[in-house]
C-alpha positions as CSV (number, residue, x, y, z in Angstrom):
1,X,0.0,0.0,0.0
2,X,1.2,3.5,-1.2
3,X,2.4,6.2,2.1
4,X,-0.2,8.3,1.9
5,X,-2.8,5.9,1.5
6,X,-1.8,4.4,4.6
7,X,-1.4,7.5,6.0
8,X,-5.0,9.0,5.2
9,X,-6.2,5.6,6.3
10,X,-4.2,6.2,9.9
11,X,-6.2,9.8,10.2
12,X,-9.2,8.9,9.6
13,X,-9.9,5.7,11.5
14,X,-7.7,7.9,14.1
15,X,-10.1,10.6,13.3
16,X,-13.1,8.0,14.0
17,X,-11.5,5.8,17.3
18,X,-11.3,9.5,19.0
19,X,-14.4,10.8,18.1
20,X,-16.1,7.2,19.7
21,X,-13.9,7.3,22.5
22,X,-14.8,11.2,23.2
23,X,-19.0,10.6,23.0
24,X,-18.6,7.2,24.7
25,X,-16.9,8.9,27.7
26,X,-19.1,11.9,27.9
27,X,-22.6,10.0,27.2
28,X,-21.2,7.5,30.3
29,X,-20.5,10.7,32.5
30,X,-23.5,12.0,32.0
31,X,-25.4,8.8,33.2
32,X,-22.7,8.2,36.2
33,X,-22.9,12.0,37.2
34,X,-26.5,13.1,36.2
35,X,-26.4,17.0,36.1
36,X,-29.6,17.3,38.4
37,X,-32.5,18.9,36.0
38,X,-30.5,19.3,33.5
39,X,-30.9,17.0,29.6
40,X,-27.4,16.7,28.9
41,X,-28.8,16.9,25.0
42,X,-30.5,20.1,25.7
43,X,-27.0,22.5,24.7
44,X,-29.0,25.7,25.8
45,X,-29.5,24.0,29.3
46,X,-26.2,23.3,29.8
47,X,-24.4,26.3,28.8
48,X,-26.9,28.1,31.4
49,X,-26.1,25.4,34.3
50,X,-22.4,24.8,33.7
51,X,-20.5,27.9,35.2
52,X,-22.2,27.2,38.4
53,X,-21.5,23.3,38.0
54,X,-19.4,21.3,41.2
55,X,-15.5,20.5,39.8
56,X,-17.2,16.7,39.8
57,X,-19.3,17.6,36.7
58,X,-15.8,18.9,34.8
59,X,-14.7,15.1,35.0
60,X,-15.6,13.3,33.0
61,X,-15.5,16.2,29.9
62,X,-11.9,16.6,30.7
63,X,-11.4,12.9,30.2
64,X,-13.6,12.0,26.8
65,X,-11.5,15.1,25.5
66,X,-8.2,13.5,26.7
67,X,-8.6,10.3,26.6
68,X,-10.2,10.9,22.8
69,X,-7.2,12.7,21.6
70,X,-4.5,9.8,22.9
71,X,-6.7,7.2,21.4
72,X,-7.0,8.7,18.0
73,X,-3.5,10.3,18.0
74,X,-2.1,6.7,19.4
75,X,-4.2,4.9,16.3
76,X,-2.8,7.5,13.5
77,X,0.5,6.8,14.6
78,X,0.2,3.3,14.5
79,X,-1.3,3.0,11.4
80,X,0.8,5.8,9.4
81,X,3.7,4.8,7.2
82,X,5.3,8.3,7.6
83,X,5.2,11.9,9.7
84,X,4.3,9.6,12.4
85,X,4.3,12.9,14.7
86,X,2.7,15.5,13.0
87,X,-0.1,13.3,11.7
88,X,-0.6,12.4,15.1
89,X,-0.3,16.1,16.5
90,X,-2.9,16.9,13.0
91,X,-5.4,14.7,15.2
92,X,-4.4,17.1,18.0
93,X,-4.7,20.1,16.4
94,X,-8.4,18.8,15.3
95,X,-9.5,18.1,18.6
96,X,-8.1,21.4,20.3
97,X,-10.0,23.2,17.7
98,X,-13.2,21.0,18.4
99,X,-12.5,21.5,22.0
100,X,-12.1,25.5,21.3
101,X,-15.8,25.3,19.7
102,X,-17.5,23.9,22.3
103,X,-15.7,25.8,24.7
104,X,-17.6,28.3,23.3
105,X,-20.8,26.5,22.9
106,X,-21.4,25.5,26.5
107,X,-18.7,28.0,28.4
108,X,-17.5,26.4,31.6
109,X,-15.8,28.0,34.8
110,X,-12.6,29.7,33.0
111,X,-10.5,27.2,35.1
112,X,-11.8,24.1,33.3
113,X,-11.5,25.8,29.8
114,X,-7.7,26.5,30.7
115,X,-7.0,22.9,31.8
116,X,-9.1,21.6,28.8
117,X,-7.5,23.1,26.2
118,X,-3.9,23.1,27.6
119,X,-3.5,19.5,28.4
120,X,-6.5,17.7,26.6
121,X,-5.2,18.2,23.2
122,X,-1.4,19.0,22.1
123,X,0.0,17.4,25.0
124,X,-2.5,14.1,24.9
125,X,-1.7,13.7,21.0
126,X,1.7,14.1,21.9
127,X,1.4,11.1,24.6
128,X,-0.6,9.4,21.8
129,X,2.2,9.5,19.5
130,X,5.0,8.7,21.9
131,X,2.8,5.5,23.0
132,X,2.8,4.3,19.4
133,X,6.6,4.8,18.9
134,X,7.0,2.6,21.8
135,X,4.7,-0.1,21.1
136,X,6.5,-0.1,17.6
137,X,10.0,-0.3,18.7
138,X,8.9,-3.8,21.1
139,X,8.2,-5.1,17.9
């Protein structure tokens, strides 16, 4: 298989495993840690309740963006024949700007939107990529 075949193919299905990962864990904390009458598919609802929300409620969120970015940054390095790193710092960037967008949607306390966007994304893909290189070199 051609390079960049392989390496669309790694950003993509990276693409895909992050974006599962990311709704998985959010739809989970939202059934573990109810927001109380709150419908966590009501956006409007949440943006209104969510600067007042208990550090508990910030949880999970920080997680499904975290752990989402590792997991598809950690795939699209596997799976890449080449620019290992940046195609796994490209999911990364994606997610940060995803993470940026809802940051806006639903505004949090300003301390969660700091720690979210400074150590859910970059640094996660980052970890993500360094994971793969490892995993590759036991091999």
């Amino acid at each position: 298989m051609k390079p960049i075949v392989k390496n669309i193919i790694g950003v993509v299905t990276g693409l895909i495993v992050g974006n599962v990962i990311n709704l998985t864990l959010v739809q989970l904390g939202s059934s573990i840690l109810p927001i109380p009458g709150v419908d966590p598919n009501d956006l409007e609802a949440l943006a209104e309740a969510a600067p007042n929300l208990e550090a508990k409620y910030f949880i999970f969120p920080f997680l499904a963006h975290a752990l989402g970015t590792l997991s598809g940054a950690f795939i699209t390095a596997l799976i890449a024949a080449s620019y290992k790193r940046n195609l796994a710092m490209l999911i990364g960037v994606f997610f940060l700007l995803a993470g940026i967008a809802v940051n806006f949607m639903v505004p949090g306390p300003f301390w969660f939107s700091a720690v979210d966007i400074l150590l859910a994304y970059l640094p996660m893909a980052w970890l993500g990529y360094r994971l793969a290189l490892r995993l590759q070199k036991k091999k």
